[in-house]
C-alpha positions as semicolon CSV with decimal commas, in nm:
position;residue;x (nm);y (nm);z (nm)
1;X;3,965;-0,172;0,217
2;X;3,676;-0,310;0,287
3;X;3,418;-0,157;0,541
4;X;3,374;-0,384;0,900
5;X;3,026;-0,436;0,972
6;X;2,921;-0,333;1,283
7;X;2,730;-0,654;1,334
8;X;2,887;-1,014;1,233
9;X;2,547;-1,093;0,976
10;X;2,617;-1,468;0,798
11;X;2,430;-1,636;0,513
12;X;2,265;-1,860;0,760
13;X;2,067;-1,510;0,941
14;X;1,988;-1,413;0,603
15;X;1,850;-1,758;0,470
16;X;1,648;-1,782;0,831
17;X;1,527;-1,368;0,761
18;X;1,430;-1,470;0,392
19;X;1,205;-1,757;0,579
20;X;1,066;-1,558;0,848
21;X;0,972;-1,249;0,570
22;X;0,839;-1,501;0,330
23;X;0,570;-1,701;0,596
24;X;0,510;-1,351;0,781
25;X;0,448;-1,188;0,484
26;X;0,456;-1,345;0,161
27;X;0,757;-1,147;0,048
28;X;0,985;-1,336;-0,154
29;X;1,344;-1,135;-0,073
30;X;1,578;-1,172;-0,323
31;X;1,930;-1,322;-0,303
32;X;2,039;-0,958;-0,339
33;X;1,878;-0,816;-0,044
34;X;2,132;-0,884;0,239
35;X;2,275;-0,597;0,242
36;X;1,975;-0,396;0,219
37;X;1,799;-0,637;0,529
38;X;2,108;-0,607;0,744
39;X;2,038;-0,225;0,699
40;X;1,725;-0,179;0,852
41;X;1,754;-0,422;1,082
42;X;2,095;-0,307;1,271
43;X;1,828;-0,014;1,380
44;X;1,626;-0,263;1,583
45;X;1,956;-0,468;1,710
46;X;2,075;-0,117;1,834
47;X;1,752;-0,002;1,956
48;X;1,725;-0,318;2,174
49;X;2,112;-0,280;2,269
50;X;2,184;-0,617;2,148
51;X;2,540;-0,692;2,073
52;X;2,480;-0,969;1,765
53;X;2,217;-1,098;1,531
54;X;2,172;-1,430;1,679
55;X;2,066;-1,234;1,954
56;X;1,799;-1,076;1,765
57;X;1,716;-1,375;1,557
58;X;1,622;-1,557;1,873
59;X;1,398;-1,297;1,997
60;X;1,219;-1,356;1,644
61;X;1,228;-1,720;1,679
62;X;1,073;-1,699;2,025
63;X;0,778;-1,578;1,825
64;X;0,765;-1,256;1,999
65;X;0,493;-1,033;1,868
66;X;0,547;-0,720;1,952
67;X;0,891;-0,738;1,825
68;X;0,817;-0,925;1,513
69;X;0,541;-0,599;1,434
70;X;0,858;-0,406;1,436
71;X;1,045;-0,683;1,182
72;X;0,781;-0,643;0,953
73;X;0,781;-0,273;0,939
74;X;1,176;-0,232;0,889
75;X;1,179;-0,493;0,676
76;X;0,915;-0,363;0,402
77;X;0,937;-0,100;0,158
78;X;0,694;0,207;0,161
79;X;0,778;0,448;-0,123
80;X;0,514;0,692;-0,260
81;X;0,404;0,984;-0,391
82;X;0,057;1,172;-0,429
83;X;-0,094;1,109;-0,828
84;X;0,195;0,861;-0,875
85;X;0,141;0,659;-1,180
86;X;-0,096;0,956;-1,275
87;X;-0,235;0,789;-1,574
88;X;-0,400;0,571;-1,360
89;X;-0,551;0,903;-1,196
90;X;-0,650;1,052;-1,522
91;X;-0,834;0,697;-1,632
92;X;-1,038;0,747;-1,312
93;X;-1,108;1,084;-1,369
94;X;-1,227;1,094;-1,726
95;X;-1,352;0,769;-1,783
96;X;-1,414;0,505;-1,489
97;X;-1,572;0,739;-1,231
98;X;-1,777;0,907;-1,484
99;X;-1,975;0,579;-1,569
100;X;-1,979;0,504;-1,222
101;X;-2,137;0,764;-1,166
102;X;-2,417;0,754;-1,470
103;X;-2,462;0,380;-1,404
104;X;-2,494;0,288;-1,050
105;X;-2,837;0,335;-0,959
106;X;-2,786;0,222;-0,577
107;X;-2,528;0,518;-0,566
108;X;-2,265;0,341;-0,333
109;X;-1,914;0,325;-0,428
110;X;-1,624;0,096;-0,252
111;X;-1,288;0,122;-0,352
112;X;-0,997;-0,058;-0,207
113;X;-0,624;0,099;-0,172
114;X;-0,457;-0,267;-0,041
115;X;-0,085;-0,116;-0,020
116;X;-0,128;0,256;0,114
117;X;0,184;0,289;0,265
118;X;0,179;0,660;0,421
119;X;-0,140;0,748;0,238
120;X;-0,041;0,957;-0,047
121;X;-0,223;0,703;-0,295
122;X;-0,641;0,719;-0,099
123;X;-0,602;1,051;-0,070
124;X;-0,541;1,053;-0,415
125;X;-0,822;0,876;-0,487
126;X;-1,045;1,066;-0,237
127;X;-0,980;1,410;-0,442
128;X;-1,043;1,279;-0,772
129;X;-1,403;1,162;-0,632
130;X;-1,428;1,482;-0,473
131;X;-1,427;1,672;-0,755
132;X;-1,604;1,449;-0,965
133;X;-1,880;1,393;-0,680
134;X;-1,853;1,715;-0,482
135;X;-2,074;1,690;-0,193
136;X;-2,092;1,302;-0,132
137;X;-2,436;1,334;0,110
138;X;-2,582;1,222;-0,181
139;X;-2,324;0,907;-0,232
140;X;-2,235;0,650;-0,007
141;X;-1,878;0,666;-0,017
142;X;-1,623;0,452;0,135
143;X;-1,246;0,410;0,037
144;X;-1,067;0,152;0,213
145;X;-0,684;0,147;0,279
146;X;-0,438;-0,080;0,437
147;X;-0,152;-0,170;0,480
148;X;0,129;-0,449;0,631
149;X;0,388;-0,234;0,807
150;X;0,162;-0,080;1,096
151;X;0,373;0,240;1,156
152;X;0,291;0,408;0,777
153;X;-0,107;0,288;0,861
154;X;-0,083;0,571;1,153
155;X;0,135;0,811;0,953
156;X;-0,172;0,802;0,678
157;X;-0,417;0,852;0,954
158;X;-0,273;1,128;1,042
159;X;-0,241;1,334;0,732
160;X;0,052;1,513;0,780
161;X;0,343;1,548;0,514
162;X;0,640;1,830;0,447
163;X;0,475;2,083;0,218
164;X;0,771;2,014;-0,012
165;X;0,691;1,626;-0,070
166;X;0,398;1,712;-0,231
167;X;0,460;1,835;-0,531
168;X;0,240;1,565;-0,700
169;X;-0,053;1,811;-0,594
170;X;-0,170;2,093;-0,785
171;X;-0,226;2,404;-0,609
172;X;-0,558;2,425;-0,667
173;X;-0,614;2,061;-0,518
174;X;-0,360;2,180;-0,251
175;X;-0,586;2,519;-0,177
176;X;-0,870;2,294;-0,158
177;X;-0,796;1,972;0,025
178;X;-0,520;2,056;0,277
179;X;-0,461;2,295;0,560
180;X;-0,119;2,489;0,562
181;X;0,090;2,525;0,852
182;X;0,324;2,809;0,727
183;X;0,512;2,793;1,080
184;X;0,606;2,393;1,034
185;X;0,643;2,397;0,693
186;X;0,346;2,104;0,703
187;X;0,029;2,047;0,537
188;X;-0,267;1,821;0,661
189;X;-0,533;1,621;0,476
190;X;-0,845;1,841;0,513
191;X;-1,165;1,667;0,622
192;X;-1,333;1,692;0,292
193;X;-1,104;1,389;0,194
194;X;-1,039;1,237;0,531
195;X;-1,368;1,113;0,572
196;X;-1,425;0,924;0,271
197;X;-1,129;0,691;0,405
198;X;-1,094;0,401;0,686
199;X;-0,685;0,299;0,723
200;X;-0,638;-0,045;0,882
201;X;-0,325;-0,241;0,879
202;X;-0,374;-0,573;0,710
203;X;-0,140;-0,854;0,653
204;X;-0,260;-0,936;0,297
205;X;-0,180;-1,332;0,362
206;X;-0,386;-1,342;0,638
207;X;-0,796;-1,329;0,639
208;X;-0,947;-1,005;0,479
209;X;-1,246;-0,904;0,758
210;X;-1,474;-0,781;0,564
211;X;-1,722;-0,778;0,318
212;X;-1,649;-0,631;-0,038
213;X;-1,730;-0,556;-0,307
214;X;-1,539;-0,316;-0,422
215;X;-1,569;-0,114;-0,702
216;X;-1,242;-0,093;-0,841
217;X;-0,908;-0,194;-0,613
218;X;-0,561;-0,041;-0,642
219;X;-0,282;-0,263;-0,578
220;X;0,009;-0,105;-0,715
221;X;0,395;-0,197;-0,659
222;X;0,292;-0,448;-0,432
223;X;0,306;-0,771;-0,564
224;X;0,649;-0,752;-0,719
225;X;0,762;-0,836;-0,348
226;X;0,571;-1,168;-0,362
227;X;0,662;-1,490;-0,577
228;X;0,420;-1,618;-0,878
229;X;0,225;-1,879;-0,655
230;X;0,165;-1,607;-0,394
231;X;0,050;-1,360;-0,698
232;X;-0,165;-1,595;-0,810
233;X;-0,349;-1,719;-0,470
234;X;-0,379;-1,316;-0,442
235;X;-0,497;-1,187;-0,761
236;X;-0,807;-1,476;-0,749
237;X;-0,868;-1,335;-0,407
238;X;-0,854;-0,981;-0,508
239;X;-1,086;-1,083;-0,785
240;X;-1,348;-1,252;-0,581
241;X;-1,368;-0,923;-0,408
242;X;-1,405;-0,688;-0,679
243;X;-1,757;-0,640;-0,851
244;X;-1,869;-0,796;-1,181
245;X;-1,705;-0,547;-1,457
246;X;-1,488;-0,381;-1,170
247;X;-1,143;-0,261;-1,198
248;X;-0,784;-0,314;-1,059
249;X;-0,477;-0,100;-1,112
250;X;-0,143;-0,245;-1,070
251;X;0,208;-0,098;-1,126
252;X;0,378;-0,009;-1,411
253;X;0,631;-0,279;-1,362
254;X;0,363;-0,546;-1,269
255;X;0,188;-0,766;-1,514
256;X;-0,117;-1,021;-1,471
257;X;0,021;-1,251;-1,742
258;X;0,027;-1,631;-1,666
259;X;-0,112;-1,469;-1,316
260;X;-0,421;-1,433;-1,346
261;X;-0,711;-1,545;-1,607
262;X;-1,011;-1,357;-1,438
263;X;-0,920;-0,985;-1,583
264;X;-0,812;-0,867;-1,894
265;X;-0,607;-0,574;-1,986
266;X;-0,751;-0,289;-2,069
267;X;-0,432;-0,075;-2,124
268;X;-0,133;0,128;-1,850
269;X;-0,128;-0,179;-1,618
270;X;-0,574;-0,118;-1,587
271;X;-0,734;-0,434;-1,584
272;X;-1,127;-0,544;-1,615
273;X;-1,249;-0,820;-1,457
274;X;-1,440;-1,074;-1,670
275;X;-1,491;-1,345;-1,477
């Protein structure tokens, strides 16, 4: 038999939830994603002690905004893992940041991680500079991370994450870059890496305030979310931001074909821009 849903949720709230996600956001949910939207959203219906979903879909269409801040974060997804993807890491390591390095005579570096979700992918990024740079007073380093869902922005401020859901780290990065707390069973982003970073949350449909360029921009397991018109009006933007010869690293599932014309592959979802 059949499981009764707590809350009566018809094709109509969905179709009016797929709307709301797709001009919010740019998401494009799938047909498949009631279930899935129903989930995270009975949280909010029960938080607010609302009895139905028309009751929370006119709260939404009253265009409140605190409330729809809290829409957008149930709604996306935020899954991550330190040195995920870790070819990308070892590109950076061995062969981007080194010519970086040789060739940029102004010594400045910008890098963009548009997607951070709870952080685990700048600081990423920030060790693999740090070892490569080591003491960045000679550098002017800035790493840039955002993301849409406001609540993981704060989480990757913070720098705090179970000593078990790390296990992307080595120990040696882990002796170096984090402080233990034995008692909590937590570890927190040392300063060494902290300070090469600024977290914002930024709705990647809406203006970008600020300047660029960036150096190279990771954008990984993002756009999957976002229809082929959307990728398109995005990837031109990303690439009007990135430096002549720059880089961008998308996910492994990702592609730029028949997306975008202004960077080419350069192998494991790496791509140059050339125009």
């Amino acid at each position: 038999m059949a499981k009764t849903k707590e809350f009566n949720f018809t094709d109509k709230d969905f179709t009016f939830i797929r709307k709301l996600v797709l001009d919010k956001t740019g998401i494009a949910l799938s047909e498949g994603k009631s279930d899935m939207v129903y989930s995270r959203l009975t949280r909010r219906l029960r938080h607010l002690n609302l009895n139905r979903f028309a009751e929370y879909l006119n709260i939404l269409k009253n265009d409140d905004e605190e409330e729809l801040v809290h829409f957008v974060n149930a709604i996306t997804t935020n899954l991550t893992s330190f040195f995920r993807e870790n070819h990308h890491f070892e590109f950076l390591s061995k062969t981007l940041l080194p010519k970086l390095l040789k060739n940029k005579s102004e010594r400045r570096l910008r890098v963009w991680s548009a997607g951070c979700s709870t952080g685990e992918e700048p600081y990423s990024i920030a060790m693999v500079i740090r070892e490569l740079i080591g003491d960045t007073r000679n550098w002017d380093v800035k790493i840039l991370a955002t993301d849409l869902d406001s609540n993981v922005v704060e989480n990757a401020s913070n720098g705090i994450y179970l000593r078990e859901k790390i296990t992307g780290v080595s120990e040696k990065r882990l002796k170096r870059f984090f402080k233990t707390n034995n008692s909590s069973g937590e570890v927190k982003a040392g300063q060494e890496i902290r300070d090469l970073i600024t977290f914002k949350q930024l709705n990647l449909m809406h203006d970008w305030p600020f300047n660029g360029p960036f150096d190279f921009i990771f954008c990984r397991n993002v756009v999957i979310y976002f229809n082929k018109d959307t990728q398109r009006e995005l990837f031109d933007r990303y690439a009007n931001y990135t430096v002549d010869d720059g880089h961008i690293f998308i996910g492994h599932s990702e592609s730029l074909f028949k997306v975008c014309d202004r960077y080419k592959l350069i192998g494991n979802t790496i791509y140059n821009k050339v125009k």
